[in-house]
N, C-alpha and C positions, 0 to 999 in steps of 0.2 A: 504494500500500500504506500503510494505517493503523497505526502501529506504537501500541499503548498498555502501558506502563508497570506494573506489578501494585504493589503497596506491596512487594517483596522483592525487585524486579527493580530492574536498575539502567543509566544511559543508557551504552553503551558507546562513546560522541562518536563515533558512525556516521554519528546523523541531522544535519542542519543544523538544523531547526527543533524548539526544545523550547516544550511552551506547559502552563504552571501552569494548573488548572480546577477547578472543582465542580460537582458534579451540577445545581445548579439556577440556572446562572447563563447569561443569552439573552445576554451581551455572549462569553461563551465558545462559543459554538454558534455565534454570528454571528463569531467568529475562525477555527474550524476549518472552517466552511462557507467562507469564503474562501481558507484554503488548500485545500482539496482542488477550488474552482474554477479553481485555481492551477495545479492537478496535483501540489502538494508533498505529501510525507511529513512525520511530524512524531509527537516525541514526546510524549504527551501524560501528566499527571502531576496526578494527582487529591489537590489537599490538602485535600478533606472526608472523605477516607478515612483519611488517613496523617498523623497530627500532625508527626510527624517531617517530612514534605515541605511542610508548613506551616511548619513555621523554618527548613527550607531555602531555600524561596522567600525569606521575611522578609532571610534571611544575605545570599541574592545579591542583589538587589534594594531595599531594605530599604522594600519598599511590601506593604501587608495586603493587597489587592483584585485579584483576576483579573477578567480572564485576566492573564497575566505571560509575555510571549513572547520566548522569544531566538532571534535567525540566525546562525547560527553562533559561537554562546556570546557574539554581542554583544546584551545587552538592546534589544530595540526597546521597549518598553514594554504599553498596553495595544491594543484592539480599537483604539482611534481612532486611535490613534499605527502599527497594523499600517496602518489604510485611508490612513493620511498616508503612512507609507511607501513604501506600494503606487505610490497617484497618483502622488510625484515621482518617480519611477523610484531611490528609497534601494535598499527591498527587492528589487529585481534585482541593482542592486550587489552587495548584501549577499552574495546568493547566488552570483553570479557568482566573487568573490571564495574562497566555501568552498569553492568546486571544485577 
């Protein structure tokens, strides 16, 4: 299940995975394309839409560029830092852990 985000909706820290995005960015497609080959859920939170979630990202993170992914509200950072994750076995941890 796809969980997405509306600009008025808010994450109730149900999901493990939140991931910052914009409509026209292939590094964010090629991030949720690999979770959901994952089988994970994840919230997904559109700051070309919502300026507001654009300084929220900037607040938590304090980086401009998506994607911007947390597991279990711990920043992993972007696409290449999820596939680095992935490989060494971090992001199983991660998730193991939010259980």
């Amino acid at each position: 299940m796809l969980v997405r985000l509306s600009p008025n909706e808010e994450n109730n820290g149900m999901e493990k995975v939140e991931i910052y995005t914009s409509g026209l960015c292939a590094y964010c497609v090629a991030a949720k394309n690999l979770l959901k080959q994952k089988g994970l859920d994840y919230v997904e939170i559109r700051i070309d839409t919502d300026p507001a979630r654009r300084e929220e990202m900037l607040a938590r993170t304090q980086r401009r560029t998506v994607p911007q992914i947390f597991v279990a509200g711990q920043l992993v950072g972007g696409y290449d830092d999820l596939v680095a994750a992935d490989r060494s076995g971090k992001l199983a941890t991660m998730l193991a852990t939010a259980s």
